[in-house]
C-alpha positions as CSV (number, residue, x, y, z in Angstrom):
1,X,9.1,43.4,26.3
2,X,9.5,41.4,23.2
3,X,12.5,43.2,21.8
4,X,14.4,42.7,25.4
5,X,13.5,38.9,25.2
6,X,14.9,38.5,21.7
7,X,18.5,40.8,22.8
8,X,18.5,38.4,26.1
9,X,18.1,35.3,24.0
10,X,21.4,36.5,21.7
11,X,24.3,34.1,21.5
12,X,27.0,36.4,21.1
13,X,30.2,35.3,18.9
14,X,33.5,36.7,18.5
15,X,35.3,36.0,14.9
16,X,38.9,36.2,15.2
17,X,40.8,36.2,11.8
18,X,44.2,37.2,10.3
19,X,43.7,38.0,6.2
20,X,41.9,40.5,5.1
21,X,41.3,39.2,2.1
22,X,38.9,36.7,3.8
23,X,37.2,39.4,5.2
24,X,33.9,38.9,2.4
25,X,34.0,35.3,3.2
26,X,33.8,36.0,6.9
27,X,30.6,38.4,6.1
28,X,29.0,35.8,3.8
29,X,29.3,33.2,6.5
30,X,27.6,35.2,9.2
31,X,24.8,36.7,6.9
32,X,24.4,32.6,6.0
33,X,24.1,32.0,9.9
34,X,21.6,35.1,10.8
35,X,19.3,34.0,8.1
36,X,19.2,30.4,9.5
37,X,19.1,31.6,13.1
38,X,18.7,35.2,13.7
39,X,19.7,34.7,17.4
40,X,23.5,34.4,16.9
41,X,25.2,37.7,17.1
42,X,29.0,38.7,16.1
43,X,31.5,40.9,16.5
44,X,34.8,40.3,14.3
45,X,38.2,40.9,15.2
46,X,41.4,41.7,13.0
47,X,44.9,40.2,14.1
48,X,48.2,41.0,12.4
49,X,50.6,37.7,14.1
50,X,50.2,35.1,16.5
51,X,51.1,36.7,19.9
52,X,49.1,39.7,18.5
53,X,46.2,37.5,18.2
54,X,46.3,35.7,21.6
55,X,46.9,38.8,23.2
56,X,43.6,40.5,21.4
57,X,41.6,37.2,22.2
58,X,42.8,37.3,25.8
59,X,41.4,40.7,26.1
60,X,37.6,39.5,25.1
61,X,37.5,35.4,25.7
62,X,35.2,35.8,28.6
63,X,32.4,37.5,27.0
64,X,31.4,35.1,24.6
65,X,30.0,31.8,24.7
66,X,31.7,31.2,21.3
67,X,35.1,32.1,19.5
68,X,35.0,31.4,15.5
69,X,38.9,31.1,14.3
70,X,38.5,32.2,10.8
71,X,41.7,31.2,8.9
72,X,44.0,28.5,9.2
73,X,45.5,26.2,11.6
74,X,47.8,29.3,12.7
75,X,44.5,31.1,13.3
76,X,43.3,28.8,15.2
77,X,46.7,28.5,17.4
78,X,45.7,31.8,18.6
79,X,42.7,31.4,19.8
80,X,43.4,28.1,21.4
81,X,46.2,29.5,23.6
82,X,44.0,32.9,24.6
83,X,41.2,30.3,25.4
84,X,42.6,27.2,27.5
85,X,42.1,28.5,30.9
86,X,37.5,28.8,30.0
87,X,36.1,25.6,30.0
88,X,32.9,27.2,28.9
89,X,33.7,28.7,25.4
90,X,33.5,26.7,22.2
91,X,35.5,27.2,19.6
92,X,34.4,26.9,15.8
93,X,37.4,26.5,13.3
94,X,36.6,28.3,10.3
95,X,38.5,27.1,7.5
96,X,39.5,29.9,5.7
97,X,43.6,29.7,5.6
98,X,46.4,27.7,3.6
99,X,46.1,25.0,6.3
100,X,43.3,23.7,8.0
101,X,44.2,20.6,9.1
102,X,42.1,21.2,12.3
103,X,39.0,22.0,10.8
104,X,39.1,19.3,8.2
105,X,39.6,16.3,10.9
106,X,36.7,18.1,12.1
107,X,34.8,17.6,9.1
108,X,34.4,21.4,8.5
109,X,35.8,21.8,4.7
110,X,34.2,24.9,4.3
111,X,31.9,27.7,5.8
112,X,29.1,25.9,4.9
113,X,29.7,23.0,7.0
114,X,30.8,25.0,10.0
115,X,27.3,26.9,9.7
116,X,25.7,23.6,9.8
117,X,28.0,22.5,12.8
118,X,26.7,25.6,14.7
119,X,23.3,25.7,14.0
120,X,23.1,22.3,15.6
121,X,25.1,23.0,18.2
122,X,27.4,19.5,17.2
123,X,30.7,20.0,19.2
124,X,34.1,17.2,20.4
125,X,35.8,17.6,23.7
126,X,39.4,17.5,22.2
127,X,42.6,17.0,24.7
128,X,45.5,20.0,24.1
129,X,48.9,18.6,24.0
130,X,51.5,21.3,25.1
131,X,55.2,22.3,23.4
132,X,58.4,24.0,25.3
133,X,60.5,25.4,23.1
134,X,63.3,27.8,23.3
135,X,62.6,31.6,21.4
136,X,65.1,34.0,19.6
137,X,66.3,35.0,22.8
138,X,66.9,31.7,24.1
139,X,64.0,32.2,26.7
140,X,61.4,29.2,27.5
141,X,58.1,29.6,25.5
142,X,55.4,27.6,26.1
143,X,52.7,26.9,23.5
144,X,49.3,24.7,23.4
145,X,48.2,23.1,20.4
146,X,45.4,20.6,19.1
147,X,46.7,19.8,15.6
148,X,50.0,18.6,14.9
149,X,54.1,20.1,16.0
150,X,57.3,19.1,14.6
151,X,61.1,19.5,14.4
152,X,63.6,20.0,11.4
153,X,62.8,19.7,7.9
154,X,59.0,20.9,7.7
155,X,59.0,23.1,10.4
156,X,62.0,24.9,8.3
157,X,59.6,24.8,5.1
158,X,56.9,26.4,7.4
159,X,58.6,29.2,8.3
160,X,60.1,29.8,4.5
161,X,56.6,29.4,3.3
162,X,55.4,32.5,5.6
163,X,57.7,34.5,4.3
164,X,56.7,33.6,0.9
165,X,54.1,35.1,-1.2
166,X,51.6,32.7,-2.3
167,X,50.4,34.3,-5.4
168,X,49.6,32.1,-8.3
169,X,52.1,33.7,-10.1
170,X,55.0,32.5,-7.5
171,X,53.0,29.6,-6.6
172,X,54.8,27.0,-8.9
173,X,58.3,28.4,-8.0
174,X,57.4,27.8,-4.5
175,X,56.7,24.5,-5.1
176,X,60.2,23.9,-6.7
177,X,62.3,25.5,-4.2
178,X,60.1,23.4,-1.3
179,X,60.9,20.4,-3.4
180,X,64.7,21.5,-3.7
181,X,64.5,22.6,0.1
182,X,63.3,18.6,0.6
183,X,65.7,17.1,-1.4
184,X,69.1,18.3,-0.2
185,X,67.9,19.8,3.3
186,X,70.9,18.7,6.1
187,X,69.9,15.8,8.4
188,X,69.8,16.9,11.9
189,X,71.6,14.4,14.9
190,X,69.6,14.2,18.1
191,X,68.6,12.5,21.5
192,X,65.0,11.7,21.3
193,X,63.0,10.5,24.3
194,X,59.6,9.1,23.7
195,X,58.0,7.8,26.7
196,X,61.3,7.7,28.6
197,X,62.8,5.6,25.8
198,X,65.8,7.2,24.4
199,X,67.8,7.0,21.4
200,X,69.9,8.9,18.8
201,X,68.9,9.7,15.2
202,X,70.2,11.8,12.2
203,X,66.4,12.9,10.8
204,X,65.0,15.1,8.2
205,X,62.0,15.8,10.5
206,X,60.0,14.3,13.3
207,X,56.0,15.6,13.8
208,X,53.9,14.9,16.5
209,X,50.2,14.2,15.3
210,X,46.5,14.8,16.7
211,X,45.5,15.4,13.1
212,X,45.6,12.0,10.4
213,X,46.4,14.7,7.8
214,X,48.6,17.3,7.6
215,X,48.5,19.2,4.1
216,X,48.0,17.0,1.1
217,X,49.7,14.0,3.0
218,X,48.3,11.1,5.3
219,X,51.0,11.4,7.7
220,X,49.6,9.7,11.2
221,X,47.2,7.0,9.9
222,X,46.2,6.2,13.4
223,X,46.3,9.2,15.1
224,X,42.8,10.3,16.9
225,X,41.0,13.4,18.5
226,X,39.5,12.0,21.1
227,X,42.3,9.8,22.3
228,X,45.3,10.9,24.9
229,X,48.3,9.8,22.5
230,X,50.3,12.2,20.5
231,X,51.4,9.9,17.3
232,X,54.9,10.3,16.2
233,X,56.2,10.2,12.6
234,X,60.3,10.0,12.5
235,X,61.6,10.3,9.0
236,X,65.7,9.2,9.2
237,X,68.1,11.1,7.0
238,X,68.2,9.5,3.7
239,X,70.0,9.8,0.2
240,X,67.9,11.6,-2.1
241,X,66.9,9.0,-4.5
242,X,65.5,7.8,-1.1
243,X,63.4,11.0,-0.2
244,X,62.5,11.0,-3.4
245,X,60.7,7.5,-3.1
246,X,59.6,8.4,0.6
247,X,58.0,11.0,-0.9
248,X,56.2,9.1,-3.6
249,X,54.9,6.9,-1.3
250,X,54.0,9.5,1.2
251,X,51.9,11.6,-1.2
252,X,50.4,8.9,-3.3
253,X,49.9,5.9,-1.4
254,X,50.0,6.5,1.9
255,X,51.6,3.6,3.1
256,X,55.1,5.2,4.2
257,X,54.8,3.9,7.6
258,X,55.7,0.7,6.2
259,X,59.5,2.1,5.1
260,X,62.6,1.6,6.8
261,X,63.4,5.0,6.8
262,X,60.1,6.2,8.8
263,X,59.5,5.2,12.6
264,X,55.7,5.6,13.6
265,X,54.7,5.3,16.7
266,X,51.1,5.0,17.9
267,X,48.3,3.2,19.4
268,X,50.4,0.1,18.4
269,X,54.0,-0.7,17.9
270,X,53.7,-2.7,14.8
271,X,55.4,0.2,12.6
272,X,58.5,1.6,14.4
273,X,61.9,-0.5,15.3
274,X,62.0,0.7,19.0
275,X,58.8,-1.1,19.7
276,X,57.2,1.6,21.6
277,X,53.5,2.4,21.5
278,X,51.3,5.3,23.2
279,X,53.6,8.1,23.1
280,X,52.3,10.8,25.3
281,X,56.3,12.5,25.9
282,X,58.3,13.5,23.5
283,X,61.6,15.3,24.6
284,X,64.2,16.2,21.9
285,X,67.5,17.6,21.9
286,X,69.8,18.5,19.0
287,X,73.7,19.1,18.0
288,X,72.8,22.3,16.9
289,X,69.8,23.7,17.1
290,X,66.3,23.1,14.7
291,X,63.8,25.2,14.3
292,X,60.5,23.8,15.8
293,X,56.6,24.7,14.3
294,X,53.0,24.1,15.9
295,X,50.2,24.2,13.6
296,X,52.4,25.2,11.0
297,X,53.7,28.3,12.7
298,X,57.9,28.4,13.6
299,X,57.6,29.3,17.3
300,X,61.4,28.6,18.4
301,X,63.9,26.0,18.2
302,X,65.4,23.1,20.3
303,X,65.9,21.9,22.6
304,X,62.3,21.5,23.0
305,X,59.2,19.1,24.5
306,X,55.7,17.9,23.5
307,X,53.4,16.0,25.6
308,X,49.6,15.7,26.0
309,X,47.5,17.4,28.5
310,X,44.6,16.6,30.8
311,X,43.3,20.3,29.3
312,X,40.5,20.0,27.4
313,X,38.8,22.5,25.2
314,X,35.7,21.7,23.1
315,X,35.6,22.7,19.2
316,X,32.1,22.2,17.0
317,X,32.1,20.0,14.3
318,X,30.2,17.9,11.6
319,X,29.4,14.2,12.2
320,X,30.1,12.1,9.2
């Protein structure tokens, strides 16, 4: 009959999100969808943490063609490591969170465009590059991750930023304290290997890259999607008046690669001392230990390793 043809013709969709204050914007997004295309059919998911949510998405990833992460780059971690293993589900990044990196490299800066990226079915086979890091118990833990990862100073303001409320009442004393937190946070000494080249630094922070952006800042003007690199941005301990002007030039002009303090390591070798280029390794160890982030979410702390994978997973998005 008619009515079975239409419920054997439905795309079914699983939303997983985090907030439930994005819940309306979650509902507004699939009415938009239905009344483009009443074939697509969803059923939404609430998570409370990250291991929660892969857990929950584990439970359901093989009955749907398509998994929406509706949040933030933390969201979207979730769903990524329920979801490696099925080379057959798409993922949508909806960008709903604090950070959405992801979704914005895809060209998805709001629900509108990831509508659009679904209705015509526009979607990147994206390489996952893969962290070991050591947990609260000093256990191996092993993560996936398609945006960007990092060590010391901004994994450290990722974690205090979770804890914070991000209220607009708080919201400008949060931006002090991260500014304070920047400006006299300890430099860290370690052994880092890229590529099996080794050598010591005392840095602030060091972030691997898939993403150009991360946040307001350009970090990795080279880095690329579709390419099998994992850029590197090393930022060397500094005084403050130093950090200060890294910062400047960081936020405003984008053209901090060029300082003596930053080592960045890409597709060429033009902008860091050690001359290497292509990093696709990235093994760190530290004198004590530093708290390590992926996506913007503190999973553990050093010792710990990045590298790219051979996994793929494919994500929708917008042509420019």
């Amino acid at each position: 009959s008619r009515n079975e043809k239409i419920r054997m013709d439905k795309i079914k969709i699983a939303i997983v999100f985090s907030s439930k204050k994005n819940l309306q914007s979650v509902k507004d997004f699939c009415s938009f969808v239905r009344n483009q295309d009443a074939k697509f059919d969803f059923d939404i998911y609430f998570t409370t943490s990250l291991l929660q949510g892969i857990e929950l998405t584990r439970s359901f990833v093989n009955r749907y063609e398509i998994i929406v992460a509706a949040g933030g780059d933390g969201t979207l971690l979730s769903v990524v490591n329920a979801a490696f293993d099925n080379s057959d589900v798409k993922i949508l990044p909806l960008p709903l969170g604090t950070s959405n990196d992801f979704a914005r490299a895809l060209n998805l800066n709001n629900y509108h465009n990831a509508a659009k990226a679904l209705l015509s079915n526009q979607y990147l086979s994206v390489r996952l590059s893969q962290c070991h890091v050591r947990d609260e118990n000093d256990r191996n833990r092993m993560m996936y991750f398609c945006s960007n990862a990092g060590v010391g100073l901004l994994a450290d303001m990722a974690r205090l930023q979770k804890q914070q409320r991000t209220s607009s009442i708080t919201e400008l004393k949060n931006v002090f304290q991260a500014l304070l937190h920047y400006l006299f946070y300890k430099g860290i000494c370690g052994e880092i290997t890229i590529n099996n080249n080794k050598f010591v630094s005392n840095f602030l922070f060091i972030e691997m890259f898939k993403t150009q952006r991360a946040g307001p800042a350009k970090f990795a003007p080279y880095a690329d999607l579709t390419n099998d690199v994992l850029d590197v941005v090393l930022c060397h301990d500094q005084n403050v008046w130093r950090r200060l002007h890294s910062a400047f030039r960081l936020l405003s002009k984008g053209n901090h690669i060029e300082l003596a303090e930053i080592d960045y390591f890409s597709t060429t070798n033009s902008y860091n001392k050690f001359k290497v280029h292509h990093p696709k390794q990235i093994s760190i160890k530290t004198k004590a230990r530093a708290m390590v982030h992926v996506n913007g979410d503190f999973i553990g702390y050093s010792p710990c390793r990045f590298e790219i994978t051979d996994k793929k997973m494919i994500f929708f998005h917008l042509k420019k």
